[in-house]
C-alpha positions in Angstrom: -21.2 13.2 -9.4 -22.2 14.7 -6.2 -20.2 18.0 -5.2 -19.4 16.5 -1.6 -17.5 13.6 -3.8 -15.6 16.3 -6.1 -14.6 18.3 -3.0 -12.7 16.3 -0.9 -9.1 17.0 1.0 -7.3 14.6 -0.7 -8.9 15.8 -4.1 -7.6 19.4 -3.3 -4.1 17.9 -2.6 -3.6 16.4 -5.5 -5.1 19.8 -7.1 -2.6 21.6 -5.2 0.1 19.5 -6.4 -0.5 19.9 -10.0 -0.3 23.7 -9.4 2.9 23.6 -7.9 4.6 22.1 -10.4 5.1 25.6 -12.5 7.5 26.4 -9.5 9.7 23.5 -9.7 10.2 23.7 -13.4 11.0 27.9 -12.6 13.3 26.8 -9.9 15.0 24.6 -12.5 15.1 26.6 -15.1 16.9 29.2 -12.9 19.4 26.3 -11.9 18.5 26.3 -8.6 18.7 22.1 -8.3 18.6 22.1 -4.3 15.6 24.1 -3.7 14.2 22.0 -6.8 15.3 18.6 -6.0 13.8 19.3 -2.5 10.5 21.2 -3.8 10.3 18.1 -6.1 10.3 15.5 -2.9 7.9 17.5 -1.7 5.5 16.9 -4.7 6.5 13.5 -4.9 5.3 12.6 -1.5 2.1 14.3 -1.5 1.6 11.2 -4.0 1.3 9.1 -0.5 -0.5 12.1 1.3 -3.3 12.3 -0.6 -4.0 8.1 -0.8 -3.3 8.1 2.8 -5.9 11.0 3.4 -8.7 9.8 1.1 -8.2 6.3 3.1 -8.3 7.9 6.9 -11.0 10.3 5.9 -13.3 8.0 4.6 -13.2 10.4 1.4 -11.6 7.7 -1.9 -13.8 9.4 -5.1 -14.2 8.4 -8.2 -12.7 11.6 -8.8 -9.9 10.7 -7.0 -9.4 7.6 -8.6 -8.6 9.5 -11.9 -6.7 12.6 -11.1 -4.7 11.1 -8.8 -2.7 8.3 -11.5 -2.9 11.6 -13.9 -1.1 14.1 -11.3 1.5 10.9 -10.7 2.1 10.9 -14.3 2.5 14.7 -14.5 4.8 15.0 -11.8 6.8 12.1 -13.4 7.1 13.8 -16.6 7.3 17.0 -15.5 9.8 16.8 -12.8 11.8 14.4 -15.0 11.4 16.2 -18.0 12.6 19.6 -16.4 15.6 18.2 -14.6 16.7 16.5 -18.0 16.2 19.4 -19.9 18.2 21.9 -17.3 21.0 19.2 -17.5 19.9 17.7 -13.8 19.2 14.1 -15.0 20.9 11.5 -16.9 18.4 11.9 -20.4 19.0 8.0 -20.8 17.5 7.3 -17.6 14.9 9.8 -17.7 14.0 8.4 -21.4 13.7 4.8 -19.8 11.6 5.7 -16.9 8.9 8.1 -19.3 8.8 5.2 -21.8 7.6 3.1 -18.6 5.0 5.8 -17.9 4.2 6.4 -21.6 3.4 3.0 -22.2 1.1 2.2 -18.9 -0.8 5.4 -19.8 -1.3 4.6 -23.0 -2.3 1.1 -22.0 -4.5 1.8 -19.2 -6.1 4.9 -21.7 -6.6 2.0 -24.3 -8.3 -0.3 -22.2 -10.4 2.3 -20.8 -12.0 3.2 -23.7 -12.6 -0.4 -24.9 -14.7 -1.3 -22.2 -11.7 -2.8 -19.1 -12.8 -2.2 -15.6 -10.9 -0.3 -13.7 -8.3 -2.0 -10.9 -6.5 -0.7 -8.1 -2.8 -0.2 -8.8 -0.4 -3.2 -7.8 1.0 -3.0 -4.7 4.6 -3.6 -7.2 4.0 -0.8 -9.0 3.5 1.2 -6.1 6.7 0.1 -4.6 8.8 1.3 -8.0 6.4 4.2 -8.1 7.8 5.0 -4.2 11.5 3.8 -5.4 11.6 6.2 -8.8 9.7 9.1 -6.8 12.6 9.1 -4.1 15.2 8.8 -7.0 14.8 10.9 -9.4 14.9 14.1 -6.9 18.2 12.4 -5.1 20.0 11.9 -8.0 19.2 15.5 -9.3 20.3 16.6 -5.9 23.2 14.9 -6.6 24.3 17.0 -9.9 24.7 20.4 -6.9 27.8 19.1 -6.0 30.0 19.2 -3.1 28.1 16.8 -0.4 25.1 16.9 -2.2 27.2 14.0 -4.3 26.2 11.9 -1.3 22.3 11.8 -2.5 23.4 10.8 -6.1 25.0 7.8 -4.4 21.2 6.7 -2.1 19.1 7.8 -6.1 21.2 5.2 -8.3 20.5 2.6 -4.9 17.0 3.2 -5.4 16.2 4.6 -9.1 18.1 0.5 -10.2 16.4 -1.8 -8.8 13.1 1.4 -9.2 13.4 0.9 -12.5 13.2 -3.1 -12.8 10.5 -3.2 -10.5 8.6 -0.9 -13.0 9.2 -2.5 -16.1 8.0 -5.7 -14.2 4.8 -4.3 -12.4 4.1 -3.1 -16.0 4.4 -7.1 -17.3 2.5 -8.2 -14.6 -0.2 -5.5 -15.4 -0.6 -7.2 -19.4 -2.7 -10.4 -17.9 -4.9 -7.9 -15.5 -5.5 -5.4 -18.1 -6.6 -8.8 -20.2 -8.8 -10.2 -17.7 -10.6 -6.6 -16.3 -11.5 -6.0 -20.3 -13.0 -9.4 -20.7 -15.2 -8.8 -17.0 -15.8 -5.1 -18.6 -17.3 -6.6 -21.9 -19.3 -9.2 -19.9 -20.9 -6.3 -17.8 
């Protein structure tokens, strides 16, 4: 791998994003759910900065490719994992978004190492990844009370229909994961 591929802008993004995330589990742990709800929104949509960047700058790695699912997976488990723990998030919810994440990690890990090819991400699972990113923060938001109650109210709207949307990207994903280990083992 060439340096000019490992250092790229939308590589260091994404390296800038997994460093933050000590912060929003400090400003959680000090209850501080609106500074973290919003620090958290912030994480979540460098998510679309990065891919947007990589795209426009002519600069998608392979790197890229690889950290960038795995700093979507930390955030998610992370930022959903801290807000359940400081009593910011619903722990059944939380519990039935990670086992969505859990599974597709494990999954796509699987595959990987018995020869699959690796795909692009569905343009579903990047709608319930969007959906679940803006959630989880508004819900948490939510928990501060007073008119923050109103961004509980927009997190259920989306984390819902988020959540089925996941849960059937990651169906649709079983017959692709199939096919992309059968082209993998041909190759």
């Amino acid at each position: 791998m060439r340096l000019k591929s490992i250092l790229t802008i939308p590589n260091l993004v994404t390296i800038v994003r997994l460093a933050m995330l000590p912060s929003y589990v400090s400003l959680m742990a000090d209850g501080r759910v609106v500074a973290g709800s919003w620090f958290f929104g912030l994480l979540a949509a460098t998510d679309w900065v990065d891919g947007y960047l990589a795209r426009r700058l002519n600069q998608v790695s392979e790197l890229g490719k690889v950290i960038d699912p795995v700093a979507d997976r930390l955030v998610f488990f992370v930022g959903i994992g801290a807000a359940m723990n400081y009593g910011f998030f619903p722990v059944w919810c939380g519990v039935i978004i990670l086992f969505r994440e859990v599974s597709i990690a494990l999954l796509m890990v699987g595959a990987t190492a018995l020869g699959m090819e690796r795909f692009p991400v569905t343009p579903l699972g990047k709608k319930a990844t969007f959906a679940l990113l803006c959630a989880v923060p508004w819900i948490t938001l939510g928990t501060a009370g007073g008119w923050w109650s109103l961004f509980s109210v927009i997190g259920w709207a989306a984390c819902i229909p988020g959540i089925a949307i996941s849960y059937a990207s990651f169906f649709k994903y079983l017959p692709t994961v199939r096919a992309h280990m059968s082209f993998g083992a041909r190759r």
